[in-house]
C-alpha positions in Angstrom: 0.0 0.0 0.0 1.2 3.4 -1.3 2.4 5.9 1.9 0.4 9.3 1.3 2.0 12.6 0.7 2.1 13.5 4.1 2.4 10.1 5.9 1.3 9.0 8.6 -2.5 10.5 9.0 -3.6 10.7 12.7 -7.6 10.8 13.1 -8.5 12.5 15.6 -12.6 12.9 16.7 -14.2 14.5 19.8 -18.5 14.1 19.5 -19.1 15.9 15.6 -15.5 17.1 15.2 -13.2 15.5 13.7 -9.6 16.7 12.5 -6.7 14.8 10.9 -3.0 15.7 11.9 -0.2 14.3 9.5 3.4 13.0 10.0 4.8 15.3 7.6 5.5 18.6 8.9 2.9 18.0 12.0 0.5 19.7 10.8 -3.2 19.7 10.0 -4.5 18.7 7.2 -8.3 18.9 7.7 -10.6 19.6 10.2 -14.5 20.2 10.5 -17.4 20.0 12.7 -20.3 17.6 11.6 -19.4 17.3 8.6 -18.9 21.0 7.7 -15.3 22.2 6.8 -14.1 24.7 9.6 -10.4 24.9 7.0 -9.6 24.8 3.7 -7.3 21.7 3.8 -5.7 18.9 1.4 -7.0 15.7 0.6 -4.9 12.8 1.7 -3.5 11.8 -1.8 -2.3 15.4 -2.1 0.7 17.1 -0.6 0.0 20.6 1.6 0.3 23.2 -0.9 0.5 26.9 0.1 1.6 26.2 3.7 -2.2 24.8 4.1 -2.2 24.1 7.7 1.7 23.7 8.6 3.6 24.6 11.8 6.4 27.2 10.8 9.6 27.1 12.7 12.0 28.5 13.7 10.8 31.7 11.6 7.7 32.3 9.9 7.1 33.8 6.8 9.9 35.9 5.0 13.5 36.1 5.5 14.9 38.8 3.3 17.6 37.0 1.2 17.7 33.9 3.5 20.3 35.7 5.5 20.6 36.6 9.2 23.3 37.2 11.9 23.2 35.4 15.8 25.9 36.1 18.1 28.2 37.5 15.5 27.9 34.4 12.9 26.2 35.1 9.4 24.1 32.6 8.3 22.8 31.0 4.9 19.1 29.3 4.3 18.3 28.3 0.9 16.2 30.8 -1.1 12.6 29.1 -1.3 10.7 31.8 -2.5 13.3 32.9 -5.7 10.6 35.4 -7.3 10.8 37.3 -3.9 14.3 36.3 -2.7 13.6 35.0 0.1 13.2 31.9 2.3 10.0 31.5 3.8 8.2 29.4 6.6 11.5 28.2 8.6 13.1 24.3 8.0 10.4 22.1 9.4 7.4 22.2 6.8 8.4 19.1 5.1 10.1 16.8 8.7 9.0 14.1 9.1 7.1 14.1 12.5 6.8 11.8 15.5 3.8 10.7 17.3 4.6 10.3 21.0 1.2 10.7 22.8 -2.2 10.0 21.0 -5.7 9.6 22.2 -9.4 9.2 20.6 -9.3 13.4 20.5 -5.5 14.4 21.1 -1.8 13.8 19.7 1.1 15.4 20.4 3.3 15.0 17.2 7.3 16.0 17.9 10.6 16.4 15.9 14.0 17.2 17.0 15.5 19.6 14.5 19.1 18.7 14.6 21.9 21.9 13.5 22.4 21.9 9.9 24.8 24.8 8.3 21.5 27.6 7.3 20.0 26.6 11.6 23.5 24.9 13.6 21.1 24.4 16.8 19.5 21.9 18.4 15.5 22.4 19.4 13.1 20.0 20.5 9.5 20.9 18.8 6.3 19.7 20.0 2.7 20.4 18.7 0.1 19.0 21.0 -3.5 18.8 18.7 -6.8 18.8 20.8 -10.5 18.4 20.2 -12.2 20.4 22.7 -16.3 20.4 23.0 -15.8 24.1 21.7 -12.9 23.4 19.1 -9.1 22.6 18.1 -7.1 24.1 20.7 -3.1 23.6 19.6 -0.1 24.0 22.3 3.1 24.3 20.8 6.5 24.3 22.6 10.4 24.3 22.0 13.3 23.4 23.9 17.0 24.3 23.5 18.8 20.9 23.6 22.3 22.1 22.4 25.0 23.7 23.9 24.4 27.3 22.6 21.7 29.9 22.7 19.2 29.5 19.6 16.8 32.3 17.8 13.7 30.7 17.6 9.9 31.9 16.6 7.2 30.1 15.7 3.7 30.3 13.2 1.5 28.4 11.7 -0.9 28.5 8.4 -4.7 27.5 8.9 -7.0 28.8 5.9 -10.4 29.2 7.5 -13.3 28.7 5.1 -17.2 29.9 5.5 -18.6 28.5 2.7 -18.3 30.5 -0.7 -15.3 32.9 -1.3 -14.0 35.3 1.1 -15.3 38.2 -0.9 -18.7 38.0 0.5 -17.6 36.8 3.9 -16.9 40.0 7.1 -13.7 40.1 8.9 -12.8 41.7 11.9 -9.1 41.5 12.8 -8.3 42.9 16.1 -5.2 44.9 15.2 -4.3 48.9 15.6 -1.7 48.4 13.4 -0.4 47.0 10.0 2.8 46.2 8.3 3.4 47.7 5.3 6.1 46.2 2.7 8.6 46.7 0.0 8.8 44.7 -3.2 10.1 41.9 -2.0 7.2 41.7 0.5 9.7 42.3 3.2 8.0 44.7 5.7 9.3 48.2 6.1 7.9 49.5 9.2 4.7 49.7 11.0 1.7 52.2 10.4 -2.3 52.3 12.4 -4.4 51.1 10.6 -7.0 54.0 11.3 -8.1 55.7 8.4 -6.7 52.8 6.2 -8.4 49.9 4.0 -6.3 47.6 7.0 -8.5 48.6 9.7 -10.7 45.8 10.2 -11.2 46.2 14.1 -15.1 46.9 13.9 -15.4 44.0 11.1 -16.4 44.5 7.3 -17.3 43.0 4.7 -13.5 42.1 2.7 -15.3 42.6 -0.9 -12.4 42.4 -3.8 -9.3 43.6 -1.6 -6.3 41.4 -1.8 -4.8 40.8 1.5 -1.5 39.6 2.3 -0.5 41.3 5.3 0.7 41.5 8.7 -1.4 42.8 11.8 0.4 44.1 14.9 -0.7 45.7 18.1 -3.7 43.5 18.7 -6.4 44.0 20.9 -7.2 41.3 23.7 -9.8 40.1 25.9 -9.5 39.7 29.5 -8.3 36.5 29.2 -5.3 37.4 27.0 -6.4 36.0 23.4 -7.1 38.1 20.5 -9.5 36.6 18.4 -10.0 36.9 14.0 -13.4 36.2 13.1 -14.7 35.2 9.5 -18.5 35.1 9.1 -19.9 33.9 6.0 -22.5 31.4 5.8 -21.2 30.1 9.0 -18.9 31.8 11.7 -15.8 30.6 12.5 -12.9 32.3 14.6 -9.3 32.0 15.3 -7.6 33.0 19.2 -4.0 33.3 19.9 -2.9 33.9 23.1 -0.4 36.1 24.5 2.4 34.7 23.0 1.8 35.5 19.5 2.1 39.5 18.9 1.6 39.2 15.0 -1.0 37.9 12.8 -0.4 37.2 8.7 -4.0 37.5 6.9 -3.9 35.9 3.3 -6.7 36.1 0.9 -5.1 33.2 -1.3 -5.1 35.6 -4.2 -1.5 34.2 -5.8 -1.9 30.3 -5.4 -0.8 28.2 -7.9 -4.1 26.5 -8.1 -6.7 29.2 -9.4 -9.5 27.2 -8.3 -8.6 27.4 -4.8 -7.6 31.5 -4.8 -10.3 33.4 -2.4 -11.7 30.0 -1.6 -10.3 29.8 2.3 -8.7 32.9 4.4 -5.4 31.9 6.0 -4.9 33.6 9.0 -1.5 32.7 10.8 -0.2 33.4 14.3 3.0 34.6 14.4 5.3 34.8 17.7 7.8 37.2 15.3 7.0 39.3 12.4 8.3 39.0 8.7 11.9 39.1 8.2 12.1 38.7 12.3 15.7 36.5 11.9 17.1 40.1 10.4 15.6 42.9 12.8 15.7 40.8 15.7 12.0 41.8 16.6 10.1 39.3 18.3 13.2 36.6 18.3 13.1 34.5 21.4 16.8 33.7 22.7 16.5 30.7 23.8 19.4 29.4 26.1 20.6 25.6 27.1 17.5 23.8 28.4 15.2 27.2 27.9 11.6 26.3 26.8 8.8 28.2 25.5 5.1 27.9 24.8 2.5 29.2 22.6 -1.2 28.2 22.0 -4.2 29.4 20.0 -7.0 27.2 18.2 -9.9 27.7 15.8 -13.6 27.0 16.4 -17.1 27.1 15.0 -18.9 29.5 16.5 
C-alpha cells in the first residue's frame, strides 16, 4: 500500500469534530465539525500546498535574502521563494514528525530539529492537537537541547473557510496596526491602521481587496487572546494567546491553483514578524534547556 504525501494520518474525533493531523511537517490537514469544513485543507493523496495548515519554525514567513546574523555568525538558508528572494516558513514544513502521545481526540506530534549549516542548533519541537467540546485548541513548545543559545519563533498557516469565497464573507481583525512592505514583500515599518483599508477592528465586509499582510498591536480580551473572526455562511474564529504578537492574513489571491484563490482565508499566528531573523524583533533567545510555549486554536462558532 502506497504511503500518502504527508504520511502518517492521525484521526482525531471528539462528538461531531473530527480533525486529521499528518506526519509530515505536523501539521493539520483537515478539520470540520459535523461534517462541515471549519479549513480549507488537502486531501490525503495530495501534498499541503501553500503552507495549508503547517507549523512554521524557527521563523515564519519571509527572511529577506535567507540571511541573518546570531551572536556575531552570518548565516545562509536556501532561497525558497526565488521570485521574492527569500526563504520563507523556517526548516520544518516538510520533517517528518513523530507521534509520541495520542488519544481518541488528542496527539502530540514532535521532531528534534538537529543543527544543519542555514540553523547549527539543536530544538526540541512539540505540537500538542486537541479536540475540545468548543474546538481545536493547539499547544506548541520548544526546547533548546544544544550547547548554545538559539533564535527561535514560531507560526502556523490555517486557511479558514465559511462557505463560498471570502469576498462576501466579514472580517474583523483585532489589530491597531499593520505592516506595510517593499517589493520583495519584506515589511518596512509599521503604520495604524485607522483611516486605512487595514482597519478591520469593527469587522467588514473584505469585498475584492487582496490581503496579504501582517497585523500588529492586537487587541485582547481579559483573558489574553485576540481573536479573528470570518462570518460567511457560518462563523468561524481563530484565538492566539499572548504569545503571538503578530497575525499574517492571506486572501489566497496568488496560489498556484486558481480554483482554490479566495476559496479559504489563511490567517497565521505569528510569535515574530516577517523578516524577524534580520531585525531581531520578536526573536526569542533561547538558552541551554530554555523552553517556550504558545497556544491558540480555531472553532465554529
Amino acid at each position: 500500500m502506497s504511503v500518502p504525501p504527508s504520511g502518517e494520518q492521525v484521526e482525531l474525533v471528539r462528538g461531531g469534530h473530527r480533525a486529521v493531523v499528518v506526519e509530515v511537517g505536523g501539521g493539520l490537514r483537515s478539520y470540520d465539525v459535523d461534517g462541515v469544513p471549519v479549513v480549507d485543507g488537502y486531501d490525503e493523496q495530495e501534498m499541503a500546498s501553500a503552507g495549508r495548515g503547517q507549523v512554521l519554525a524557527p521563523w515564519p514567513n519571509r527572511l529577506r535574502g535567507g540571511r541573518y546574523t546570531w551572536d556575531g555568525e552570518e548565516h545562509q538558508v536556501p532561497i525558497d521563494k526565488p521570485a521574492e528572494g527569500n526563504a520563507l516558513h523556517g526548516l520544518v514544513r516538510w520533517r517528518a514528525w513523530r507521534v509520541t502521545d495520542r488519544t481518541a481526540d488528542a496527539v502530540t506530534m514532535t521532531l528534534r530539529l538537529h543543527p544543519s549549516p542555514p540553523y547549527p542548533f539543536s530544538l526540541d519541537l512539540t505540537a500538542r492537537w486537541a479536540l475540545t467540546d468548543d474546538g481545536l485548541a493547539v499547544t506548541h513548545s520548544a526546547t533548546n537541547v544544544g550547547d548554545r543559545a538559539a533564535p527561535y519563533a514560531l507560526g502556523i498557516h490555517p486557511y479558514v473557510t465559511v462557505g463560498g469565497l471570502v469576498d462576501q464573507a466579514r472580517l474583523t481583525v483585532p489589530a491597531a496596526s499593520w505592516l506595510p512592505t517593499d517589493e520583495h514583500s519584506i515589511p518596512t515599518g509599521r503604520a495604524p491602521v485607522e483611516g486605512t483599508e487595514y482597519d478591520f477592528r469593527a469587522g467588514r465586509v473584505l469585498g475584492p481587496m487582496t490581503v496579504d499582510t501582517a497585523f500588529a498591536d492586537l487587541q485582547r480580551g481579559a483573558d489574553g487572546a485576540a481573536r479573528v473572526v470570518l462570518e460567511g455562511e457560518r462563523t468561524v474564529e481563530v484565538w492566539v494567546d499572548e504569545a503571538f504578537g503578530w497575525l499574517q492574513v492571506f486572501s489566497g489571491d496568488t496560489l498556484p491553483q486558481v480554483e482554490r484563490r479566495r476559496r479559504g482565508l489563511a490567517v497565521e499566528p505569528m510569535t515574530a514578524p516577517p523578516n524577524a531573523f534580520v531585525t531581531g524583533e520578536g526573536v526569542l533567545r533561547l538558552e541551554p534547556g530554555d523552553s517556550t510555549t504558545a497556544r491558540w486554536g480555531v472553532r465554529l462558532r
